[in-house]
Backbone as a chain_set.jsonl record, in Angstrom:
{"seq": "XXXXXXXXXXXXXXXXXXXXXXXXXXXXXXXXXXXXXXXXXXXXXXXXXXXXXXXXXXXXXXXXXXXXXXXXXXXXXXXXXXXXXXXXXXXXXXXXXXXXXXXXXXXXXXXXXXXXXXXXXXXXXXXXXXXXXXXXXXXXXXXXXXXXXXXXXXXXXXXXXXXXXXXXXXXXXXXXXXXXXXXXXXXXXXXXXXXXXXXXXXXXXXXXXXXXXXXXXXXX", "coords": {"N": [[0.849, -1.193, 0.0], [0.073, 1.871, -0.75], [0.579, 5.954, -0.039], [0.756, 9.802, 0.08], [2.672, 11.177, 2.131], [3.381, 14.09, 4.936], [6.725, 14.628, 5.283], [8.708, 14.615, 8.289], [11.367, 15.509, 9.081], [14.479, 14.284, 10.945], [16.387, 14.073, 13.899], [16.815, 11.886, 15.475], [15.017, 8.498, 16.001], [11.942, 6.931, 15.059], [9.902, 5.206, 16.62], [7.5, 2.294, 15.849], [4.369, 2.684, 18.028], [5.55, 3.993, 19.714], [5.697, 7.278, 21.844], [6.287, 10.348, 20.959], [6.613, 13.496, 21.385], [6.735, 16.747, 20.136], [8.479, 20.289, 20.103], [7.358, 22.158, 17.864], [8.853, 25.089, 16.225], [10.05, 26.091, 14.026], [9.321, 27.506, 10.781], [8.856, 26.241, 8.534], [7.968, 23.991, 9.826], [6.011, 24.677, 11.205], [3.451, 25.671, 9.309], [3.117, 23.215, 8.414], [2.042, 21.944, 10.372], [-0.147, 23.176, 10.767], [-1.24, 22.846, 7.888], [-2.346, 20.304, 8.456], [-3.499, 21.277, 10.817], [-5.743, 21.955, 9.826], [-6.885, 19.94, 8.046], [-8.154, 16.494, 7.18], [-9.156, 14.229, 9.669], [-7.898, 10.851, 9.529], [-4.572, 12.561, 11.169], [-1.683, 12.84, 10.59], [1.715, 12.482, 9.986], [4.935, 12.148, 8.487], [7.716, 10.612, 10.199], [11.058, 10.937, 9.402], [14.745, 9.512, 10.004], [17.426, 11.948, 9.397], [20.183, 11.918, 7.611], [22.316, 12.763, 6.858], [23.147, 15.723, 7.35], [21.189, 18.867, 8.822], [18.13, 19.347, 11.647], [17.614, 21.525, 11.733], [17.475, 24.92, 10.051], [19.795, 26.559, 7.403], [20.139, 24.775, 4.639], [19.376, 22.295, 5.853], [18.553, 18.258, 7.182], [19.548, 16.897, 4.4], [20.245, 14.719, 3.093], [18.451, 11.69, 3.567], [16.549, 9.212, 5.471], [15.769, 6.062, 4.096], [13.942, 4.173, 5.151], [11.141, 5.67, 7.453], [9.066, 6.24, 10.24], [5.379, 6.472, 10.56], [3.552, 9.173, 12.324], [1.471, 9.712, 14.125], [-1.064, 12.23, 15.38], [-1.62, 12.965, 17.811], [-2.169, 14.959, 19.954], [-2.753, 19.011, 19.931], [-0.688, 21.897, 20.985], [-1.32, 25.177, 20.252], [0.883, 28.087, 20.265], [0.475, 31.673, 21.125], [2.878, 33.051, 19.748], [3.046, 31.403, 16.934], [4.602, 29.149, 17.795], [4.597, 25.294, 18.533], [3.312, 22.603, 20.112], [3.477, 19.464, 19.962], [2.139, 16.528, 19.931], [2.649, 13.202, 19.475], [2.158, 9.976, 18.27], [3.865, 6.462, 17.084], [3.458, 5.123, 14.809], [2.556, 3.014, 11.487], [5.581, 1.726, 9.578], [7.46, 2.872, 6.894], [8.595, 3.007, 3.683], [10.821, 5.131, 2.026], [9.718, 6.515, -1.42], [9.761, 8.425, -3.11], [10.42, 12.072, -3.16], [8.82, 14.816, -2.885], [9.48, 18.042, -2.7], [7.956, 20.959, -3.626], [6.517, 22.496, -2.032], [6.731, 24.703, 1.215], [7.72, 22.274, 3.175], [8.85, 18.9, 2.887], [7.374, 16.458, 1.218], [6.668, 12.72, 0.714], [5.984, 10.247, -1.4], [5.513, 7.543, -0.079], [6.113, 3.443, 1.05], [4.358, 1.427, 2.489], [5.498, -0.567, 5.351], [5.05, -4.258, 6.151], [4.249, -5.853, 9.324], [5.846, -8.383, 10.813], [5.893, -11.515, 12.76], [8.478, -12.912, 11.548], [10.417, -15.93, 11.085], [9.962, -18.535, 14.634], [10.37, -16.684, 16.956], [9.978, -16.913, 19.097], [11.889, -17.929, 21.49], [14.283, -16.638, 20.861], [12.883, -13.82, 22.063], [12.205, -14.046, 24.468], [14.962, -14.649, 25.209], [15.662, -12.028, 25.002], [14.09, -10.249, 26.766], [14.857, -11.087, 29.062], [17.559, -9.811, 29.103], [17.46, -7.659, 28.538], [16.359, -6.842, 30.825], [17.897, -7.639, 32.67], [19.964, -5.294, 31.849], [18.662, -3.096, 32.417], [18.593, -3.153, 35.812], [21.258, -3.288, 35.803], [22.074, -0.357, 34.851], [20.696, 1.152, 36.948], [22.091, 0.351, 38.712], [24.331, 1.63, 38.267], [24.121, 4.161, 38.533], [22.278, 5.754, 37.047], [19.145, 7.182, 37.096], [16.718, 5.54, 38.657], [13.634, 3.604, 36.507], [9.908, 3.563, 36.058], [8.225, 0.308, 36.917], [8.453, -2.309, 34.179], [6.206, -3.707, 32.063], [6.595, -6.499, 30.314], [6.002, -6.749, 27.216], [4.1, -9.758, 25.477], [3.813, -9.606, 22.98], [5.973, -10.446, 19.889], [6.901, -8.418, 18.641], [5.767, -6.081, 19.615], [7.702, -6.259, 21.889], [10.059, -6.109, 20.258], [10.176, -2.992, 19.537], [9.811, -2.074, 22.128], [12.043, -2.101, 23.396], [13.723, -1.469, 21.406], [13.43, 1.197, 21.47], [13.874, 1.902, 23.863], [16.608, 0.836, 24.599], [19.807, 2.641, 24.949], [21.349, 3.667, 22.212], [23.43, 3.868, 19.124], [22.415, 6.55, 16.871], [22.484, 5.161, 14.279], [22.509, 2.831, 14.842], [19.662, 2.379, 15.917], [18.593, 3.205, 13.548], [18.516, 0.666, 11.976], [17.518, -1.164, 13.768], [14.975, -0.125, 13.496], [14.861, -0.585, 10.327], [14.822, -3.395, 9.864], [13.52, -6.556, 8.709], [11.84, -8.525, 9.994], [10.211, -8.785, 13.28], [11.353, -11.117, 14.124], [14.116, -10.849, 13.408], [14.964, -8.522, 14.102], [14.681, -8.619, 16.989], [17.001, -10.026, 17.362], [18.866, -9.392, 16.708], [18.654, -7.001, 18.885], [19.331, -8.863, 21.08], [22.064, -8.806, 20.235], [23.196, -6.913, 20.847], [22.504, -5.628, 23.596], [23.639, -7.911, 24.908], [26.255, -6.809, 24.329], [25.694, -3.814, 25.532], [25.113, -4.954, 28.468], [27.729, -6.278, 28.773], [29.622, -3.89, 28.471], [28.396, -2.25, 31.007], [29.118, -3.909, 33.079], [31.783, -3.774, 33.107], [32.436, -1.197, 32.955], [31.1, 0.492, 35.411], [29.735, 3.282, 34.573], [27.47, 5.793, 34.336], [26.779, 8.319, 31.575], [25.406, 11.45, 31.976], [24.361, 12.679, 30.225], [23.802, 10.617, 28.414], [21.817, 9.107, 28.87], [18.807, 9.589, 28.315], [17.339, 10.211, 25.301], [16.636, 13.369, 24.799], [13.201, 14.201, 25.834], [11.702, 16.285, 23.945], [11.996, 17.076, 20.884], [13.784, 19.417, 19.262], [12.258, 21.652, 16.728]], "CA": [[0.0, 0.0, 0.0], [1.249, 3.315, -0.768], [0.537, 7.058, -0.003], [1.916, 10.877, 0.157], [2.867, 11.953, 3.518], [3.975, 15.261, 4.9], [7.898, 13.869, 5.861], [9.287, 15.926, 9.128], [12.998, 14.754, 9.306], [14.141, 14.54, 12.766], [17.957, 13.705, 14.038], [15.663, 10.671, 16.307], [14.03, 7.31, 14.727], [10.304, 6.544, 15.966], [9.52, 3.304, 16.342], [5.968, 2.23, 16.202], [3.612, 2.314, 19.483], [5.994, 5.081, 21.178], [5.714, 8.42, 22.109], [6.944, 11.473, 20.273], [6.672, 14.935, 21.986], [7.671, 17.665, 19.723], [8.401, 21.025, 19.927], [7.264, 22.966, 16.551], [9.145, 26.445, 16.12], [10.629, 26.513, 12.265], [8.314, 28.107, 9.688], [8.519, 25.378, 7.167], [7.101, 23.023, 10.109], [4.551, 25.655, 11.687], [2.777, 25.141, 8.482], [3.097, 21.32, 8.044], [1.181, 21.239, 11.607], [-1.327, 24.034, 10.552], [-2.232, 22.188, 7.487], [-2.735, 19.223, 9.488], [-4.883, 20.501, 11.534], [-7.132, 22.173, 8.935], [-7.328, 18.888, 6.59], [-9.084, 15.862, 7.691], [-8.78, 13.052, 10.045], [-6.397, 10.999, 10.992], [-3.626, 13.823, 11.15], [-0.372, 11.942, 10.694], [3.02, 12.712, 9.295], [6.005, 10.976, 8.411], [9.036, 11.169, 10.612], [12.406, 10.367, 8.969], [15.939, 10.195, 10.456], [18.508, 12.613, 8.832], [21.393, 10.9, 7.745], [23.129, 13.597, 6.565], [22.326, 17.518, 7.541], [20.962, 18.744, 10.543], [17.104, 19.707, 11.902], [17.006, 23.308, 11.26], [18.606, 26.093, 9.526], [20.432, 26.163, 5.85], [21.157, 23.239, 4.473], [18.697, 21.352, 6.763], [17.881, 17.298, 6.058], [19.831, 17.212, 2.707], [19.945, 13.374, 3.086], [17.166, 11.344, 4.59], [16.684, 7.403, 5.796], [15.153, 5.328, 3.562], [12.694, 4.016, 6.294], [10.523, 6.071, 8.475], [8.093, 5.615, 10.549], [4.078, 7.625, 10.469], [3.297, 9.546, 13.489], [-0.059, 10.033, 14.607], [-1.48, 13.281, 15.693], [-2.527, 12.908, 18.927], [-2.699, 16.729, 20.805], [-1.564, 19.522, 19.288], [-1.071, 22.644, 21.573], [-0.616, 26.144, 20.021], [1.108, 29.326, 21.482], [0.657, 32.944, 20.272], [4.038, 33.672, 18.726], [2.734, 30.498, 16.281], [4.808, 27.615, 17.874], [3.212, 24.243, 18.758], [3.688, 21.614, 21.458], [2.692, 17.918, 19.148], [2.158, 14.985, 20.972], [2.407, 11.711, 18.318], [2.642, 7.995, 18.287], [4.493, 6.192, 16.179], [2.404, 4.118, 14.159], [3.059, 2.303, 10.796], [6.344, 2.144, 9.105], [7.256, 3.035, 5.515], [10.076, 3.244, 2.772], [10.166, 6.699, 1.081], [10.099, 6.1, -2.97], [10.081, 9.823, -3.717], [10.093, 13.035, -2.396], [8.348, 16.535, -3.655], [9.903, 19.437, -2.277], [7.335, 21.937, -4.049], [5.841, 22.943, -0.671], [7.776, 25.015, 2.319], [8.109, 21.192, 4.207], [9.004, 17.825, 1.937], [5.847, 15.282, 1.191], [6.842, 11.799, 0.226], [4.888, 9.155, -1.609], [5.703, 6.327, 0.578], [5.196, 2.293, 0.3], [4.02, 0.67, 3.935], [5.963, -1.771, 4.959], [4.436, -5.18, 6.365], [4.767, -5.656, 10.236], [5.376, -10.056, 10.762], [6.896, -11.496, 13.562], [9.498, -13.928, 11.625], [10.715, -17.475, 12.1], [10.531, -18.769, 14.893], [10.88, -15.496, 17.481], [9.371, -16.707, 20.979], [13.276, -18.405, 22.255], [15.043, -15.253, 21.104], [12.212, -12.919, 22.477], [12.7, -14.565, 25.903], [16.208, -14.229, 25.914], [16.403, -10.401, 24.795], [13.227, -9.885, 27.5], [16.087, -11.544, 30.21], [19.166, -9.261, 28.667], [16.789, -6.112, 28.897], [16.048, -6.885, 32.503], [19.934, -7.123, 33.502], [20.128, -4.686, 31.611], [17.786, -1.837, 33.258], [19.652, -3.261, 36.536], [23.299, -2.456, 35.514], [21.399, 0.657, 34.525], [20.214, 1.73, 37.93], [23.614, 0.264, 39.727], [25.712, 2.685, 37.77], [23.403, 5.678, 39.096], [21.221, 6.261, 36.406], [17.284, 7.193, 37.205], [15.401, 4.496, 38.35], [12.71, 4.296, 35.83], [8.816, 2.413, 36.629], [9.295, -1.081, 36.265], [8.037, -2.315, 32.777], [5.8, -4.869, 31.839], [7.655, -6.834, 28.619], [5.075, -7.339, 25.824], [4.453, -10.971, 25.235], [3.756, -10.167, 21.515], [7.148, -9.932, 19.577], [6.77, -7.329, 17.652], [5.754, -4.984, 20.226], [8.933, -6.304, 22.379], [11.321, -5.73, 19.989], [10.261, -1.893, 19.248], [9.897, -1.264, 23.082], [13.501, -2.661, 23.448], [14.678, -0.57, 20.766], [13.479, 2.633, 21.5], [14.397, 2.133, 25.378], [17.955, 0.807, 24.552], [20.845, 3.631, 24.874], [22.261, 3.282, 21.381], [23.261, 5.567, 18.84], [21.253, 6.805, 15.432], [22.636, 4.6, 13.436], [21.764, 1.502, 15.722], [18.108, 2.51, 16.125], [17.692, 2.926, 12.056], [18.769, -0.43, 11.5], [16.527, -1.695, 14.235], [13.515, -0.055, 12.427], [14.464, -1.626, 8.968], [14.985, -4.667, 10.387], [12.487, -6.941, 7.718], [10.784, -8.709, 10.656], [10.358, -8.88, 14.657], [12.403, -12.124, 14.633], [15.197, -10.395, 12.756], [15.255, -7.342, 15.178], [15.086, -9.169, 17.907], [18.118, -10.855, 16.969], [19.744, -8.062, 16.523], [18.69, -6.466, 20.189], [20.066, -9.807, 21.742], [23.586, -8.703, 20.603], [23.473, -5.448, 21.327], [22.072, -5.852, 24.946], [24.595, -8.25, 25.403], [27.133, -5.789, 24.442], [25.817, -3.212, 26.506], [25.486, -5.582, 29.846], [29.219, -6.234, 29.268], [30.166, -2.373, 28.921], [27.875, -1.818, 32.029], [29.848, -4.275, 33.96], [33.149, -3.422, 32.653], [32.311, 0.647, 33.121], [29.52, 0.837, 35.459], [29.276, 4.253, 35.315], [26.113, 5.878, 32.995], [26.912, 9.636, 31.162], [24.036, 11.85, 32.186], [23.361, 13.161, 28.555], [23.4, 9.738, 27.076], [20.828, 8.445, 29.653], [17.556, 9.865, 27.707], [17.468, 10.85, 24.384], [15.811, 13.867, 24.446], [11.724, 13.924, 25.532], [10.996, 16.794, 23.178], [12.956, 17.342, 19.476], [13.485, 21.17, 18.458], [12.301, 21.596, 15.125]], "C": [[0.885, 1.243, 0.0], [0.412, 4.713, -0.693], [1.673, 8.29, 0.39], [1.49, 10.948, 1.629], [3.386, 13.335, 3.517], [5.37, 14.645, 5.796], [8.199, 15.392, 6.8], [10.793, 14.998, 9.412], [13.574, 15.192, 10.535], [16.152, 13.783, 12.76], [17.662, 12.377, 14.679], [14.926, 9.64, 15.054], [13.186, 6.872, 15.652], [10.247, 5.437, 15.887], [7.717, 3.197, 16.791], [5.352, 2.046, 17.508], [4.156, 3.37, 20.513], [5.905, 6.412, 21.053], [6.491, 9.044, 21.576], [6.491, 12.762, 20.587], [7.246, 15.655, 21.185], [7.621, 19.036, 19.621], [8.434, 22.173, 18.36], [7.631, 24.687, 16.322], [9.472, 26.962, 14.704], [9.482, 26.888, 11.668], [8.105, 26.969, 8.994], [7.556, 24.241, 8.326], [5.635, 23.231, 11.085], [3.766, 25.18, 10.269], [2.7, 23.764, 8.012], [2.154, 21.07, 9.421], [-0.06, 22.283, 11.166], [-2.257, 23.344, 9.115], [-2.876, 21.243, 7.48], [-3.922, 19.356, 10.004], [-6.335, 21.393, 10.898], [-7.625, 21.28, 7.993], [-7.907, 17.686, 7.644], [-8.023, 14.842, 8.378], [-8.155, 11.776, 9.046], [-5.11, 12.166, 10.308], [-2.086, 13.168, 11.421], [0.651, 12.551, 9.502], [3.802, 11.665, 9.359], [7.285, 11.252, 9.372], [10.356, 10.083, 10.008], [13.259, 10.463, 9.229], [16.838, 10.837, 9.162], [19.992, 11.923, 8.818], [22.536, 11.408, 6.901], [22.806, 15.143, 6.616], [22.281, 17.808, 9.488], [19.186, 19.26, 10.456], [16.561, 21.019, 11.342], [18.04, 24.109, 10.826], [18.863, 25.981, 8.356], [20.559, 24.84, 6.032], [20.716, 22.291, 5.561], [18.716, 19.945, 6.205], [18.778, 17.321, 4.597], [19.807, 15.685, 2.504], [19.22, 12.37, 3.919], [17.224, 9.459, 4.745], [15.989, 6.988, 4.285], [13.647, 4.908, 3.911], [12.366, 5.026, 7.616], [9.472, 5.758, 9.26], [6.592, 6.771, 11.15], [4.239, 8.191, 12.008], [2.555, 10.262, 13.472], [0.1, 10.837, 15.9], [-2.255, 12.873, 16.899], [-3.118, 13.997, 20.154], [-1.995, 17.595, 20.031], [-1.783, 20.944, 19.942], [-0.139, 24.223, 20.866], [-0.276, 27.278, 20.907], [1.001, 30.417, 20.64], [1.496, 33.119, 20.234], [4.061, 32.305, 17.871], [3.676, 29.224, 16.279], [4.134, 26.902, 18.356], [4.156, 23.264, 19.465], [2.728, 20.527, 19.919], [3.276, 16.78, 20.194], [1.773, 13.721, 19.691], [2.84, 10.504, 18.887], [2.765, 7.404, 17.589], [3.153, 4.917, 15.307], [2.929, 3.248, 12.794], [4.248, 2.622, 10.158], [6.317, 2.5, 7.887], [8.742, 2.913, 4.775], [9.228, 4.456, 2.052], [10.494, 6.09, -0.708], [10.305, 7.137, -3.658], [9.617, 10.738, -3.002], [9.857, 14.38, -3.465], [8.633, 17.49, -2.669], [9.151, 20.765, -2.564], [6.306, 22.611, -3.182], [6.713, 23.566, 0.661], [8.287, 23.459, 3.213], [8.203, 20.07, 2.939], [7.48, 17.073, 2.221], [6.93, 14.257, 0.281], [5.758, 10.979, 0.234], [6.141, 8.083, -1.007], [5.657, 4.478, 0.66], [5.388, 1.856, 2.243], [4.439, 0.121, 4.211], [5.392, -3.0, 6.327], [5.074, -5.474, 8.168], [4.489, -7.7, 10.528], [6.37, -10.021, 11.558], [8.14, -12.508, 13.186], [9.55, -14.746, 12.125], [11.352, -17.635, 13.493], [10.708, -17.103, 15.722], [10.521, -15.283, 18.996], [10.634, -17.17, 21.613], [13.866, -17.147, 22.28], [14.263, -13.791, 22.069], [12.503, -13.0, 24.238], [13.66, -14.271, 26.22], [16.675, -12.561, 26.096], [15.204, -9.656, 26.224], [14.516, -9.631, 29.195], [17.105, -10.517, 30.167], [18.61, -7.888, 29.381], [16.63, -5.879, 30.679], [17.462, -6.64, 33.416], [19.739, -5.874, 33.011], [19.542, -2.779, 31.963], [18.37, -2.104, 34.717], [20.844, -3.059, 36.708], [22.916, -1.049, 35.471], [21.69, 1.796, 35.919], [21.681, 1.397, 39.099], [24.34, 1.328, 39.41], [25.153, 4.072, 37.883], [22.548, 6.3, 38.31], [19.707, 6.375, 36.924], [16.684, 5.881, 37.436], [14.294, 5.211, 37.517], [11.391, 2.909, 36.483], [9.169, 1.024, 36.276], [8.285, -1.201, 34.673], [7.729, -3.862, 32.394], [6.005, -5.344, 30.209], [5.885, -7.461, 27.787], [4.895, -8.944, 25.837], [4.627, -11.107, 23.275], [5.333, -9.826, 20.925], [7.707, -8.968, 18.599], [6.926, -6.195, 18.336], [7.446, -5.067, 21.424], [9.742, -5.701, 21.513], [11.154, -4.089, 19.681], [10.146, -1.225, 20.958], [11.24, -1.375, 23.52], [14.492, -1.807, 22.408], [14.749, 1.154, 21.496], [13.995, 2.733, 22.997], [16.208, 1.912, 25.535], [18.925, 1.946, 24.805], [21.635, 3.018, 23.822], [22.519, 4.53, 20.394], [22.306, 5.975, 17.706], [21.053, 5.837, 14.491], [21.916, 3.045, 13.547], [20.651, 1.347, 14.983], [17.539, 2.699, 14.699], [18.021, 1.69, 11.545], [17.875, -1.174, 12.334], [15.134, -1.774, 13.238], [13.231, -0.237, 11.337], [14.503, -2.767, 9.011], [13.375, -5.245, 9.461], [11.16, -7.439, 8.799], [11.48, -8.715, 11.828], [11.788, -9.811, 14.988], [14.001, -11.723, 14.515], [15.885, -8.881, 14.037], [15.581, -7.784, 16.677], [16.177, -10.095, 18.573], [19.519, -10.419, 17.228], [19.835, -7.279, 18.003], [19.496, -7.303, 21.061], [21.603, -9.47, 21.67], [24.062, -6.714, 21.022], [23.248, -5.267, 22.756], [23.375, -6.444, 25.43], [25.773, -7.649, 25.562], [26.878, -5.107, 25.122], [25.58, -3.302, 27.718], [26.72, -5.694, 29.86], [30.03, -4.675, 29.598], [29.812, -1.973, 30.034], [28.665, -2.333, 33.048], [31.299, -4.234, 33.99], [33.306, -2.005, 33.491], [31.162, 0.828, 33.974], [28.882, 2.359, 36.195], [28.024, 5.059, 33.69], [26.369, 7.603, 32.673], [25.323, 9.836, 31.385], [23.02, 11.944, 30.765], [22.843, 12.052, 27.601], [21.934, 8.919, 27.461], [19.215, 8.31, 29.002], [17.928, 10.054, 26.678], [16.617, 11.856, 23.889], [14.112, 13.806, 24.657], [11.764, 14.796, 24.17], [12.332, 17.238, 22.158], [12.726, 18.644, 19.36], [13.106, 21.199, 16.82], [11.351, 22.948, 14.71]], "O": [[1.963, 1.512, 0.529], [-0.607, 4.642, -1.381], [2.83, 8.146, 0.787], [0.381, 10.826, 2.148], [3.792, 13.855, 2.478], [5.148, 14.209, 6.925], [8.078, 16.574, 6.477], [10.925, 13.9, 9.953], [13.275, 16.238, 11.111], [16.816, 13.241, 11.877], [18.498, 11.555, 14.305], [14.522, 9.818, 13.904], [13.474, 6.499, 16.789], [10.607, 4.735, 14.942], [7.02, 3.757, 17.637], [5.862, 1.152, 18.183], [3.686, 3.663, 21.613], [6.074, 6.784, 19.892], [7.617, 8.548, 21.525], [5.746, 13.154, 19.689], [8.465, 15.487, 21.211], [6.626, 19.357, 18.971], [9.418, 22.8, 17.968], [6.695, 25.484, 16.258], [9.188, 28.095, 14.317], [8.474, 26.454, 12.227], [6.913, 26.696, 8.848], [6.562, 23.681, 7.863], [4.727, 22.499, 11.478], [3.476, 23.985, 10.329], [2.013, 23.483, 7.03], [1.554, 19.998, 9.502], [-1.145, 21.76, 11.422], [-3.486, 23.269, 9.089], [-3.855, 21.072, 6.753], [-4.912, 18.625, 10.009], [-7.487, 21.452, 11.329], [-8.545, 21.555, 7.222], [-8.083, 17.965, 8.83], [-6.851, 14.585, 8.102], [-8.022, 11.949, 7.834], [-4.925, 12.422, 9.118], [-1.56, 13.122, 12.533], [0.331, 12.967, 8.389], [3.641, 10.604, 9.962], [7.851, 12.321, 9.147], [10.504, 8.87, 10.158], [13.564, 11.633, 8.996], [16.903, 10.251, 8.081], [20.688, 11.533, 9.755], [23.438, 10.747, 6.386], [22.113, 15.616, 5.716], [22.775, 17.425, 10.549], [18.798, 19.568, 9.329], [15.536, 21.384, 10.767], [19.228, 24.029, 11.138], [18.118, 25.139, 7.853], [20.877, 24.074, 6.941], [21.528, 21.568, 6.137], [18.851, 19.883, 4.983], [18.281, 18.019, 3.714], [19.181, 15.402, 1.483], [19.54, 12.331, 5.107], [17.94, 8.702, 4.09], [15.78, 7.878, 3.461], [12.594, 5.138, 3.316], [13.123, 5.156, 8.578], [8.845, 4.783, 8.844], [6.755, 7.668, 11.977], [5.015, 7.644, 12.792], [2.642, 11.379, 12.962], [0.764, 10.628, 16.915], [-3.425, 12.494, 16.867], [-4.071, 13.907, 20.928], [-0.926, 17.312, 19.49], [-2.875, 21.448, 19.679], [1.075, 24.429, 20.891], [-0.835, 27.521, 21.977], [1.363, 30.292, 19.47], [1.532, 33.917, 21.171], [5.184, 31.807, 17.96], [3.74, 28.419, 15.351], [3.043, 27.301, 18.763], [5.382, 23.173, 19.401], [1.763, 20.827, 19.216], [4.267, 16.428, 20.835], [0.663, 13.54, 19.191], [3.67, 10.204, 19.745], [1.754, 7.387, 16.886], [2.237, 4.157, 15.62], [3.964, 2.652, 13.094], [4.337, 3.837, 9.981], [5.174, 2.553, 7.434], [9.81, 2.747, 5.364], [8.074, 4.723, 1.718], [11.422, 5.342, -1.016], [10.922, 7.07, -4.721], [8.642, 10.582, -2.268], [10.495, 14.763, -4.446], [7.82, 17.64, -1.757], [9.521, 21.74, -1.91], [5.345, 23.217, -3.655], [7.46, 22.724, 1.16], [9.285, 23.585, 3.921], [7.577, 20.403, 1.933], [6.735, 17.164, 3.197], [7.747, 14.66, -0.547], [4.9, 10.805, 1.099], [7.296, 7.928, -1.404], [4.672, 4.214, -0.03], [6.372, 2.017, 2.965], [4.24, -0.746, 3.361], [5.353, -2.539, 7.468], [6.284, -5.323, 8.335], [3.394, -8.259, 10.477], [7.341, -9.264, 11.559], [8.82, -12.966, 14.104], [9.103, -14.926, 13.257], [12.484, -17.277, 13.819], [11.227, -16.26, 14.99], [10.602, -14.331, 19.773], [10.578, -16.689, 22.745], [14.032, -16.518, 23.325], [14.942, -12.928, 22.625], [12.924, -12.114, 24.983], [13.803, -13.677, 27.288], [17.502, -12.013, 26.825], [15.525, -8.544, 26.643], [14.825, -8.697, 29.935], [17.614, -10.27, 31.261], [19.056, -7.262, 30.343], [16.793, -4.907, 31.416], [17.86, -5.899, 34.315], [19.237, -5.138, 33.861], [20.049, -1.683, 31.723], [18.812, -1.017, 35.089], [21.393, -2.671, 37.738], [23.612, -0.398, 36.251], [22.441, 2.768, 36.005], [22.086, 2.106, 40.02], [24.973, 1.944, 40.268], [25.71, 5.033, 37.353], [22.01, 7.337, 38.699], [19.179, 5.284, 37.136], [16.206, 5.2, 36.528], [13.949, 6.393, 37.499], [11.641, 1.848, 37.054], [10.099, 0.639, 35.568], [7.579, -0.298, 34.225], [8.477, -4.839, 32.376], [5.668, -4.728, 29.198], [5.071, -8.364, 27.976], [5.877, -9.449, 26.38], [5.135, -11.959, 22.546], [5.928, -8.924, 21.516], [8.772, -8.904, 17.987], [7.787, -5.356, 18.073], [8.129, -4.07, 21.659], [10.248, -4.656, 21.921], [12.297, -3.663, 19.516], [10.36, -0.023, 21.111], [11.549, -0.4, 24.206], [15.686, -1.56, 22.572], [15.655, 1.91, 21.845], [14.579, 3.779, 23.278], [16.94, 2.554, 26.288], [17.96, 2.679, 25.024], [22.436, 2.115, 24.062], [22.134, 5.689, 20.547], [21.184, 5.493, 17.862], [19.988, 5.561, 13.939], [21.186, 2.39, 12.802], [20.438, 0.678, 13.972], [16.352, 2.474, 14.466], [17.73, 1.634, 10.35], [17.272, -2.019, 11.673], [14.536, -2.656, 12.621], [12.082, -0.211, 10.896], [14.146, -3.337, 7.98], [12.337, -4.585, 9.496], [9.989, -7.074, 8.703], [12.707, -8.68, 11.919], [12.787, -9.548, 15.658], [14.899, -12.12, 15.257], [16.984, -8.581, 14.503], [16.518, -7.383, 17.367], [16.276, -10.645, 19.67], [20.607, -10.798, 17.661], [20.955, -6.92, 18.366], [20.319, -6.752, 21.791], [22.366, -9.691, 22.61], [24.92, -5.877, 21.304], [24.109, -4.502, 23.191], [24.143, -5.82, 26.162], [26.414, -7.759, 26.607], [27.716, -5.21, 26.018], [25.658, -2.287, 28.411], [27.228, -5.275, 30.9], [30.747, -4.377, 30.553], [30.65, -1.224, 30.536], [29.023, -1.564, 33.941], [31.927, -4.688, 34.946], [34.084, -1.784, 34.418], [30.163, 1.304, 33.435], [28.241, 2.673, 37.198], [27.968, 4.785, 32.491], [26.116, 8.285, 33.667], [24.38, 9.069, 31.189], [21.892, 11.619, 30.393], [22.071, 12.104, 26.644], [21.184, 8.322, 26.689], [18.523, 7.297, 29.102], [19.155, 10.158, 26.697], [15.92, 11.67, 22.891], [13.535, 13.358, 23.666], [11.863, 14.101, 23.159], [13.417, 17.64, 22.578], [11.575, 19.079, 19.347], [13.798, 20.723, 15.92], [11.157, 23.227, 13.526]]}, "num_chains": 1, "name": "protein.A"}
């Protein structure tokens, strides 16, 4: 299935089901939320990581992912000097196939891409459920924030995208997570990365403040 989106390119990769807080100040994306919220239900954009550029300014975005993922309009709070508080949730993914620039913000026609949990993905799901669990423990030893505790998905789909987006990894990681073809495949993939970062935790167990979150709210 395929449609145009309005693409907002972001330095961050969404993963479906999670939260996206963003602060709207640029002109080109004041109007990408204004014609949003004068056109019809559902009110969704595309968010794409930047994989070459930066968020705002000249020479913003000049090279973009491949895969992004939609994000559904879920509050959208304006202020009189016309920035906007957006509250989204990540919702289906996509591959971009082309982009039109003939508008202050990019629109890409998009193709959907299919969400299956792969061969074979309840042994590995188990083990990366286990890794994640040390792993929020090394976490909290090395002085980071306790965070609530967290009830693991049983489905594996939704595991492996709450496992991504909670991980501490870097951009590059987290867009290879979200092209990842299926659950089983991602989850495959979290298993060695977890494991890697339980050994760094117990090697180093000390946690940089800045790397701890990534950001609630994106400037854009």
């Amino acid at each position: 299935m395929t449609d145009r989106l309005p693409l907002f390119p972001l330095g961050t990769v969404l993963f479906p089901g999670l939260v996206l807080p963003l602060h709207v100040f640029e002109e080109r994306y004041r109007a990408l939320v204004r014609d949003l919220a004068a056109g019809p239900e559902p009110r969704r954009f595309g968010v794409v990581g930047i994989e070459l550029g930066h968020e705002v300014g000249p020479g913003a975005a000049r090279r973009l992912a491949e895969v992004g993922c939609v994000a559904e309009v879920r509050a959208v709070e304006a202020h009189d000097d016309g920035r906007y508080d957006v509250v989204t949730v990540g919702g289906a993914r996509f591959r971009v196939k082309d982009v039109d620039d003939s508008l202050p913000y990019l629109r890409g026609d998009v193709e959907f891409l299919p969400e299956e949990p792969g061969e074979a993905p309840g042994p590995v799901a188990l083990r990366v459920a286990w890794l994640f669990d040390r792993y929020r423990e090394r976490l909290a030893a090395a002085g980071a924030e306790p965070t609530r505790p967290v009830r693991m998905p049983s489905d594996p789909i939704r595991l492996s995208y709450l496992v991504a987006a909670a991980v501490m990894l870097d951009r590059n990681e987290r867009q290879r997570l979200l092209e990842a073809e299926d659950a089983a495949h991602r989850l495959r993939a979290e298993q060695d990365l977890l494991a890697r970062e339980n050994r760094l935790l117990h090697a180093l167990p000390t946690v940089p403040a800045s790397s701890f979150i990534d950001g609630a709210v994106h400037p854009n």
